[in-house]
C-alpha positions as CSV (number, residue, x, y, z in Angstrom):
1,X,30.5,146.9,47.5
2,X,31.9,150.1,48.5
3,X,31.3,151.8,52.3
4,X,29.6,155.1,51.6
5,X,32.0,157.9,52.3
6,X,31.7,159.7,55.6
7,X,31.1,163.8,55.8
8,X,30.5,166.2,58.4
9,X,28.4,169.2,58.5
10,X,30.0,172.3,59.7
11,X,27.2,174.8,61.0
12,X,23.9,173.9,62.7
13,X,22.1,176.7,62.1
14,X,18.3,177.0,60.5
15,X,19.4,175.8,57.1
16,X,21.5,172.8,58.2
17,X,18.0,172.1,60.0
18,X,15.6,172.8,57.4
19,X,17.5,172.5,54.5
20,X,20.2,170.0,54.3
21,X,19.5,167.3,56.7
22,X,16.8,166.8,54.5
23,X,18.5,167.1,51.3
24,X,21.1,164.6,52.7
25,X,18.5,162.3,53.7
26,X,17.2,162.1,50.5
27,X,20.7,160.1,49.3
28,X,21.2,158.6,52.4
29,X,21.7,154.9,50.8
30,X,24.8,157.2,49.2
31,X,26.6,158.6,52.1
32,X,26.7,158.6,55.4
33,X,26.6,161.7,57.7
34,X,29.2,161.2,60.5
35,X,29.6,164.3,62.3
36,X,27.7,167.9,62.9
37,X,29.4,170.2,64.4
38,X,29.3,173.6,65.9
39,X,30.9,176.6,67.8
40,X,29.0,175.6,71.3
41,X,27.3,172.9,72.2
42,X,24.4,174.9,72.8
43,X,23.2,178.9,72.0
44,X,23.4,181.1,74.8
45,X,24.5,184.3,73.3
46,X,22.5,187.0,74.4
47,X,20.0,187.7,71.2
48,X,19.5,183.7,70.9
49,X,17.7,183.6,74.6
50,X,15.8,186.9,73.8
51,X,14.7,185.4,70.7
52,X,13.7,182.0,72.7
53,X,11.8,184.2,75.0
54,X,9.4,186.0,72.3
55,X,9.0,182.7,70.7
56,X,7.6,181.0,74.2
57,X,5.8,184.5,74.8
58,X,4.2,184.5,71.3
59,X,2.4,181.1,70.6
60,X,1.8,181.5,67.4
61,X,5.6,181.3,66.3
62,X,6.6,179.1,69.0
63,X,7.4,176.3,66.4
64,X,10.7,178.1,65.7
65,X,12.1,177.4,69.1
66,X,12.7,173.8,68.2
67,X,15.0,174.8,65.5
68,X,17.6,176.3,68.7
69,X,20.8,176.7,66.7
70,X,22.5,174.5,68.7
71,X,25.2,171.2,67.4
72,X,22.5,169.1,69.5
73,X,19.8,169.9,68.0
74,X,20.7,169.6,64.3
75,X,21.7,165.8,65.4
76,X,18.5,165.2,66.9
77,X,17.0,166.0,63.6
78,X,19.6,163.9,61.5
79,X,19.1,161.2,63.7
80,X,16.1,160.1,62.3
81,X,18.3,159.4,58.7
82,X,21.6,158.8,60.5
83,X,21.6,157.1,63.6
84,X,25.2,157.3,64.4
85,X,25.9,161.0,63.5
86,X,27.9,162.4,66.3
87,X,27.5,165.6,67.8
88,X,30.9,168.1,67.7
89,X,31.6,171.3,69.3
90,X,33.9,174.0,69.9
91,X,37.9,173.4,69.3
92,X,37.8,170.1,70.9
93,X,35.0,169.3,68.0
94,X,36.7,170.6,65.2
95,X,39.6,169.2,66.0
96,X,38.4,165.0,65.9
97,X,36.7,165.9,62.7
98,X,39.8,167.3,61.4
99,X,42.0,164.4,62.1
100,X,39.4,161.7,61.8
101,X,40.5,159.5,58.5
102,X,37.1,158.3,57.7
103,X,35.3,161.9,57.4
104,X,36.3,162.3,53.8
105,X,34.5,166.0,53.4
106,X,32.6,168.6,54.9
107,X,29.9,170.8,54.0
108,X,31.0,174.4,55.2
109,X,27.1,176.0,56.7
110,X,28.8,178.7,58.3
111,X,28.3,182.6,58.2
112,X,30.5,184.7,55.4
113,X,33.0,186.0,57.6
114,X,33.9,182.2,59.2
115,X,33.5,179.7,56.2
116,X,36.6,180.9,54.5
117,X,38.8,180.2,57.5
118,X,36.7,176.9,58.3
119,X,37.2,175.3,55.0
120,X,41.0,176.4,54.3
121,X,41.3,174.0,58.1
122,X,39.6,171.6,56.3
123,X,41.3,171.5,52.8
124,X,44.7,171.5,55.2
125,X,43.7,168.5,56.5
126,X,42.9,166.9,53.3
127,X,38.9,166.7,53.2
128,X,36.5,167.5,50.3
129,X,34.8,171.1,51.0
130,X,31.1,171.7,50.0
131,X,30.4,175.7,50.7
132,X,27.8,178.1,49.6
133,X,25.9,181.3,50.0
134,X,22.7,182.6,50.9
135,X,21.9,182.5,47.2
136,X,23.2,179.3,46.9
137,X,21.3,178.2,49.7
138,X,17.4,179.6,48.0
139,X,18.6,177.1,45.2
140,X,18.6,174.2,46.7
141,X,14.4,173.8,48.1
């Protein structure tokens, strides 16, 4: 039998998180979920730390601090499907899911203005692209 193909996961943002880490898991026995990867390791733009600030303040919405749109925290969730699933970031990240032979395609989860440069990187280096839109995105809960 066949390995299952390796992909990455470009973007760790809220829908990565909530929409297709669970998806993926769902045909797990299929494919395997090598890499997520991100701009930073970690949010610390100014609006992100405001926004973790009301959450702590305001209790009631506190549950959304755990989705911090970090590369880290979109593997913690995946881990639970794929234990292996590596955590990437920045140009260093990019860069070893680019050349790595195994990852054989990536699902683009970026914002409009990024995904277009993101997956023409990826195409050059001869993986699949998967990208959508927010409309895209409503279709597939």
């Amino acid at each position: 039998m066949a390995s299952s193909p390796n992909i990455a996961i470009m973007g760790a943002g809220i829908f990565v998180k909530t929409q297709y880490i669970p998806r993926l898991a769902e045909i797990s026995n299929l494919i395997v979920l090598k890499a997520i990867w991100s701009r930073s390791e970690v949010n610390t733009e100014p609006q992100f730390l405001l926004r973790r600030f009301n959450c702590f303040i305001q209790s009631r919405i506190s549950y959304l601090c755990a989705f911090q749109e970090s590369a880290r925290a979109a593997v913690e969730i995946a881990r639970r499907h794929f234990p292996d699933v590596e955590c990437k970031w920045g140009d260093k990240g990019l860069n070893e899911i680019l050349n790595d032979e195994s990852i054989i395609g990536a699902a683009v989860v970026l914002a409009g203005q990024t995904q277009v440069e993101m997956s023409l990187k990826l195409l050059k280096a001869g993986k699949h692209v998967l990208q959508g839109n927010e409309t895209w995105y409503t279709g597939i809960s």
